[in-house]
N, C-alpha and C positions, 0 to 999 in steps of 0.2 A: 504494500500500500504506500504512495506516495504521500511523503507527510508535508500538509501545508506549510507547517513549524517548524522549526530545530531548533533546539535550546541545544549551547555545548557549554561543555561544561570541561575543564581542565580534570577536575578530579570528582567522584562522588560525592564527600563531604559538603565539597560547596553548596550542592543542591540535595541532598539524602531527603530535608523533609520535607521539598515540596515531592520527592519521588514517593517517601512513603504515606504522602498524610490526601496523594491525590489520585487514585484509586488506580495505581498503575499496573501495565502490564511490562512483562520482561519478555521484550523480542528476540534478543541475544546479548551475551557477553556483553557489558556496556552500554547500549541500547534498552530506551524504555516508551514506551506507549504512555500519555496523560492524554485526558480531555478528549479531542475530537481534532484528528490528524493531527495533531503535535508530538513529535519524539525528542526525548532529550539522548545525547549521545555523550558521552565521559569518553573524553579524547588522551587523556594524558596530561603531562605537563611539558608546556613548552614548543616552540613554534615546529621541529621536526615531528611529534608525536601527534600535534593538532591538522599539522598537513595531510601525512597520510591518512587517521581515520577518518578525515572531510571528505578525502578521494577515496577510499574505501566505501566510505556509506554512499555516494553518487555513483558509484560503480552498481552498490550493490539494491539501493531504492530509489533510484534518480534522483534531479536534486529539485530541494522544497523550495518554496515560493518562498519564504523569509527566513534566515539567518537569524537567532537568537543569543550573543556571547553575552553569558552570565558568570560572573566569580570576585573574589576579592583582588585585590588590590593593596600599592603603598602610594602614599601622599608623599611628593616632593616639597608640599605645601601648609603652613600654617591655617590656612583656610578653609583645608578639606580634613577634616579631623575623622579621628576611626567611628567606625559606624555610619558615616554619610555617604549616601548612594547617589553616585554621578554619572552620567550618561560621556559612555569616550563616545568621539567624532569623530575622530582622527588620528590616526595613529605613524609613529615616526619606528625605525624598525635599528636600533642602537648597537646593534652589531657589523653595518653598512659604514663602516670609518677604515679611514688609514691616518697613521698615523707619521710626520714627515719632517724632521726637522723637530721633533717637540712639538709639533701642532697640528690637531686634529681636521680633518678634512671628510667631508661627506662621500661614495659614490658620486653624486652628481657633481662633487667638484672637481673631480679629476674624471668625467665624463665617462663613467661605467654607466651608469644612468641615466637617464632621461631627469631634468632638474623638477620636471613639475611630479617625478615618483618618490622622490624623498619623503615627501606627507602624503600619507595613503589616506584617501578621506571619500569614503563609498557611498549608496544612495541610502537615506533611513526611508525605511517603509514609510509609506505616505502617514499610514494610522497610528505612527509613535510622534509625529512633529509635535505634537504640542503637548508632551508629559512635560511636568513642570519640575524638572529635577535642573542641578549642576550643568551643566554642558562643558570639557574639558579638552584637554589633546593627551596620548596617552603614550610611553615609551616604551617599549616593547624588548624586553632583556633575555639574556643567558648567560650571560655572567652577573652572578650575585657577589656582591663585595660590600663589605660597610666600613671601609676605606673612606673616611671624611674628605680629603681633599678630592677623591677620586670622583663621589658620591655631586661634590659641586660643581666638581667639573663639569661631568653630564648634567646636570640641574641646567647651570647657563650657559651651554652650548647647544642642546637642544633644546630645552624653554618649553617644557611637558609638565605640567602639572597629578599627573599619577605613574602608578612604573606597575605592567603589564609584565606577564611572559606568554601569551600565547596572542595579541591583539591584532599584531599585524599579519599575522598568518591569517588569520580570520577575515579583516578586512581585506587583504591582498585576492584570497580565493574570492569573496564574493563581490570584487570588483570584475576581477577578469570572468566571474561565470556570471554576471550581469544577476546578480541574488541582491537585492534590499537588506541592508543590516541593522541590526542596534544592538550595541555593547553598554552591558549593564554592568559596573563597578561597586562597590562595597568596600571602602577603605577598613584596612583592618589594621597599617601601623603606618608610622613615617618610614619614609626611608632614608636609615639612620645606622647604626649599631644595630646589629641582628641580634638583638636579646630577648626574644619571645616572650619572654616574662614581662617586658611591655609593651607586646599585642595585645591588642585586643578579636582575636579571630572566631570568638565566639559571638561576640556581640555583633560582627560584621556577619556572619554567614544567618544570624538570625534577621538582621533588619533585611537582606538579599530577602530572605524568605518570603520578611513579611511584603517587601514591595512587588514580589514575584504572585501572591496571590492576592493581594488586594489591589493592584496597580493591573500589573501584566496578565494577571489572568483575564480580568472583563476586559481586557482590552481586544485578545487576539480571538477569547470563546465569541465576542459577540460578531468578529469578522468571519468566522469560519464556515 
Protein backbone atom coordinates (compact mmCIF):
# COMPACT_ATOMS: atom_id res chain seq x y z
CA UNK A 1 0.00 0.00 0.00
CA UNK A 2 1.33 3.20 -0.85
CA UNK A 3 1.42 5.44 2.02
CA UNK A 4 0.30 9.18 1.65
CA UNK A 5 2.63 9.94 4.95
CA UNK A 6 6.00 9.01 6.10
CA UNK A 7 7.09 10.09 9.31
CA UNK A 8 11.18 9.19 9.75
CA UNK A 9 12.38 9.00 12.27
CA UNK A 10 16.33 8.49 13.02
CA UNK A 11 15.66 6.04 15.97
CA UNK A 12 12.44 4.42 17.78
CA UNK A 13 12.71 6.38 20.92
CA UNK A 14 12.05 9.41 19.34
CA UNK A 15 8.72 8.48 18.32
CA UNK A 16 7.97 4.98 20.52
CA UNK A 17 4.77 6.74 21.96
CA UNK A 18 3.03 8.05 19.40
CA UNK A 19 3.80 4.29 17.72
CA UNK A 20 2.60 2.60 20.68
CA UNK A 21 -0.25 4.98 22.00
CA UNK A 22 -1.77 5.20 18.03
CA UNK A 23 -3.08 1.90 17.31
CA UNK A 24 -0.31 0.61 15.15
CA UNK A 25 0.49 -1.92 12.81
CA UNK A 26 4.11 -3.56 12.35
CA UNK A 27 4.63 -3.84 8.52
CA UNK A 28 8.33 -4.94 8.99
CA UNK A 29 11.46 -4.55 10.72
CA UNK A 30 11.21 -0.75 11.39
CA UNK A 31 8.24 0.09 9.42
CA UNK A 32 4.82 0.81 11.14
CA UNK A 33 1.33 1.57 9.96
CA UNK A 34 -0.69 4.69 12.07
CA UNK A 35 -3.98 6.27 11.05
CA UNK A 36 -4.94 6.12 7.41
CA UNK A 37 -1.97 5.60 4.99
CA UNK A 38 0.71 7.03 7.15
CA UNK A 39 3.99 4.86 7.89
CA UNK A 40 6.50 5.87 10.18
CA UNK A 41 9.97 4.31 9.14
CA UNK A 42 13.12 4.27 11.87
CA UNK A 43 15.87 4.93 9.59
CA UNK A 44 19.00 4.83 11.72
CA UNK A 45 21.13 7.42 12.72
CA UNK A 46 22.61 9.74 10.48
CA UNK A 47 22.79 10.85 6.84
CA UNK A 48 24.31 7.39 5.23
CA UNK A 49 21.72 5.15 7.33
CA UNK A 50 18.76 7.63 6.47
CA UNK A 51 19.78 7.59 2.72
CA UNK A 52 19.47 4.20 2.09
CA UNK A 53 16.22 3.05 4.18
CA UNK A 54 14.48 6.33 2.13
CA UNK A 55 15.72 4.24 -1.06
CA UNK A 56 14.85 1.11 0.28
CA UNK A 57 11.28 1.99 1.35
CA UNK A 58 10.65 3.70 -2.49
CA UNK A 59 12.17 0.62 -3.98
CA UNK A 60 10.07 -1.28 -1.85
CA UNK A 61 6.37 0.94 -1.42
CA UNK A 62 6.88 3.78 -3.86
CA UNK A 63 7.37 6.85 -2.76
CA UNK A 64 4.59 8.91 -0.57
CA UNK A 65 3.01 12.00 -1.33
CA UNK A 66 4.74 13.83 1.92
CA UNK A 67 7.83 13.42 3.61
CA UNK A 68 7.53 13.74 7.56
CA UNK A 69 11.34 14.33 9.53
CA UNK A 70 10.59 14.07 13.03
CA UNK A 71 13.39 13.81 16.10
CA UNK A 72 15.31 15.89 18.57
CA UNK A 73 17.76 18.08 18.15
CA UNK A 74 20.68 20.68 19.68
CA UNK A 75 20.32 24.50 19.80
CA UNK A 76 23.34 26.41 18.68
CA UNK A 77 21.19 29.08 20.24
CA UNK A 78 20.03 30.93 23.56
CA UNK A 79 16.65 31.29 22.08
CA UNK A 80 15.73 27.86 21.29
CA UNK A 81 15.81 26.20 24.76
CA UNK A 82 15.40 22.38 25.38
CA UNK A 83 11.85 21.32 24.89
CA UNK A 84 11.00 23.83 22.10
CA UNK A 85 9.70 22.47 18.82
CA UNK A 86 10.90 24.40 15.70
CA UNK A 87 10.11 23.61 12.22
CA UNK A 88 13.95 23.34 10.01
CA UNK A 89 13.53 24.89 6.58
CA UNK A 90 16.55 24.59 5.54
CA UNK A 91 19.20 22.75 5.93
CA UNK A 92 23.17 23.23 5.34
CA UNK A 93 24.88 19.71 5.19
CA UNK A 94 28.44 20.56 7.40
CA UNK A 95 30.57 17.87 6.37
CA UNK A 96 30.69 19.60 2.52
CA UNK A 97 34.14 21.96 3.72
CA UNK A 98 37.66 21.94 2.87
CA UNK A 99 39.71 23.19 4.70
CA UNK A 100 42.85 25.47 3.12
CA UNK A 101 45.24 27.51 4.55
CA UNK A 102 43.51 27.57 8.06
CA UNK A 103 40.20 28.41 6.57
CA UNK A 104 37.30 26.89 5.82
CA UNK A 105 35.78 26.95 2.46
CA UNK A 106 32.30 25.41 1.24
CA UNK A 107 31.88 22.91 -1.85
CA UNK A 108 30.53 25.63 -3.65
CA UNK A 109 33.50 27.76 -3.05
CA UNK A 110 35.83 25.82 -4.69
CA UNK A 111 33.14 24.84 -7.33
CA UNK A 112 32.26 21.02 -6.45
CA UNK A 113 28.86 22.43 -6.29
CA UNK A 114 26.54 24.27 -7.74
CA UNK A 115 26.41 27.67 -5.09
CA UNK A 116 22.67 27.91 -4.94
CA UNK A 117 23.03 23.78 -3.36
CA UNK A 118 24.90 24.69 -0.39
CA UNK A 119 21.32 25.51 1.56
CA UNK A 120 19.11 22.75 0.60
CA UNK A 121 15.71 24.39 1.22
CA UNK A 122 12.77 21.84 -0.33
CA UNK A 123 8.85 22.42 -0.83
CA UNK A 124 6.70 22.36 2.64
CA UNK A 125 3.52 20.71 1.83
CA UNK A 126 1.02 23.34 1.07
CA UNK A 127 -1.09 22.02 4.49
CA UNK A 128 1.81 22.62 7.19
CA UNK A 129 2.53 26.64 5.80
CA UNK A 130 0.84 28.13 8.50
CA UNK A 131 1.68 25.91 11.82
CA UNK A 132 2.68 28.46 14.08
CA UNK A 133 5.99 27.13 15.53
CA UNK A 134 9.91 28.52 15.30
CA UNK A 135 10.95 28.51 11.69
CA UNK A 136 14.97 27.83 11.74
CA UNK A 137 17.84 26.76 9.36
CA UNK A 138 19.23 23.50 10.46
CA UNK A 139 23.08 21.96 10.39
CA UNK A 140 23.30 18.62 9.51
CA UNK A 141 26.57 16.63 11.29
CA UNK A 142 28.62 13.54 11.62
CA UNK A 143 31.16 14.57 13.47
CA UNK A 144 30.15 15.10 17.18
CA UNK A 145 32.67 17.10 19.03
CA UNK A 146 32.20 19.46 22.04
CA UNK A 147 35.38 21.18 21.35
CA UNK A 148 34.23 24.89 22.21
CA UNK A 149 36.26 26.65 19.89
CA UNK A 150 35.59 24.20 17.25
CA UNK A 151 31.70 24.19 18.22
CA UNK A 152 31.93 28.29 17.37
CA UNK A 153 33.50 27.86 14.68
CA UNK A 154 30.71 26.04 12.84
CA UNK A 155 28.00 28.27 14.90
CA UNK A 156 29.60 31.50 12.78
CA UNK A 157 30.51 30.00 9.68
CA UNK A 158 27.43 28.58 8.93
CA UNK A 159 24.94 30.77 10.83
CA UNK A 160 22.32 27.57 11.62
CA UNK A 161 20.44 27.81 14.54
CA UNK A 162 19.97 23.92 15.56
CA UNK A 163 22.50 20.83 14.64
CA UNK A 164 20.80 17.98 12.87
CA UNK A 165 22.36 14.46 11.89
CA UNK A 166 20.05 13.18 9.42
CA UNK A 167 18.40 16.71 7.96
CA UNK A 168 19.81 17.13 4.92
CA UNK A 169 19.66 13.66 3.67
CA UNK A 170 16.13 14.06 4.19
CA UNK A 171 15.67 17.20 2.51
CA UNK A 172 18.27 16.58 -0.38
CA UNK A 173 16.19 13.01 -1.28
CA UNK A 174 12.99 14.97 -1.32
CA UNK A 175 14.12 17.63 -3.28
CA UNK A 176 15.57 15.74 -6.08
CA UNK A 177 12.35 13.07 -5.81
CA UNK A 178 10.10 16.35 -6.00
CA UNK A 179 8.23 14.82 -2.31
CA UNK A 180 6.91 18.04 -0.08
CA UNK A 181 8.74 18.03 3.29
CA UNK A 182 8.58 19.27 6.82
CA UNK A 183 11.10 18.65 9.45
CA UNK A 184 9.91 18.71 12.83
CA UNK A 185 12.64 19.42 15.68
CA UNK A 186 12.42 19.15 19.52
CA UNK A 187 15.58 20.74 21.19
CA UNK A 188 16.76 18.48 23.64
CA UNK A 189 20.37 20.24 24.60
CA UNK A 190 22.79 23.18 23.42
CA UNK A 191 25.32 22.31 21.70
CA UNK A 192 27.95 22.53 24.01
CA UNK A 193 29.91 19.94 26.39
CA UNK A 194 28.30 16.58 25.68
CA UNK A 195 27.30 15.96 29.29
CA UNK A 196 23.96 14.31 29.14
CA UNK A 197 23.36 14.99 32.47
CA UNK A 198 22.34 18.38 31.15
CA UNK A 199 19.89 17.08 28.51
CA UNK A 200 17.02 17.21 28.61
CA UNK A 201 15.97 14.23 26.09
CA UNK A 202 13.08 13.29 27.82
CA UNK A 203 11.26 16.23 28.06
CA UNK A 204 12.07 16.93 24.31
CA UNK A 205 10.99 13.55 22.94
CA UNK A 206 7.69 14.12 25.14
CA UNK A 207 6.73 17.65 23.81
CA UNK A 208 7.66 15.84 19.93
CA UNK A 209 4.95 13.73 21.09
CA UNK A 210 2.74 15.83 22.30
CA UNK A 211 2.95 18.27 19.12
CA UNK A 212 2.86 15.06 16.87
CA UNK A 213 -0.71 14.26 18.14
CA UNK A 214 -2.34 17.24 18.99
CA UNK A 215 -0.68 19.42 16.17
CA UNK A 216 0.38 16.98 13.32
CA UNK A 217 -2.19 14.53 13.65
CA UNK A 218 -5.40 16.76 12.73
CA UNK A 219 -3.57 18.13 10.43
CA UNK A 220 -2.58 15.23 7.99
CA UNK A 221 -5.96 12.65 9.33
CA UNK A 222 -8.18 15.49 8.02
CA UNK A 223 -6.06 15.69 4.43
CA UNK A 224 -6.03 12.03 3.83
Amino acid sequence: MKAKYLIVSATHSEVANLIEQEGQTILKNHLYSIWDKVHILITGVGQVNTTYSLMRYFMDYDKPDNLINVGICGSFSNKYTPGTIVQVCKETAANQLVEQDGRWLTWANIGLIDKTNRTITPTTPHWAENIAIPRVAGLTVDFLTDDYSFIQKRKEFFQCQVETMEGAAVFTIAMREKIPVLQIRSISNYVEQRDKKHWSIEEAKKELHIFASQKLKPLITKKT
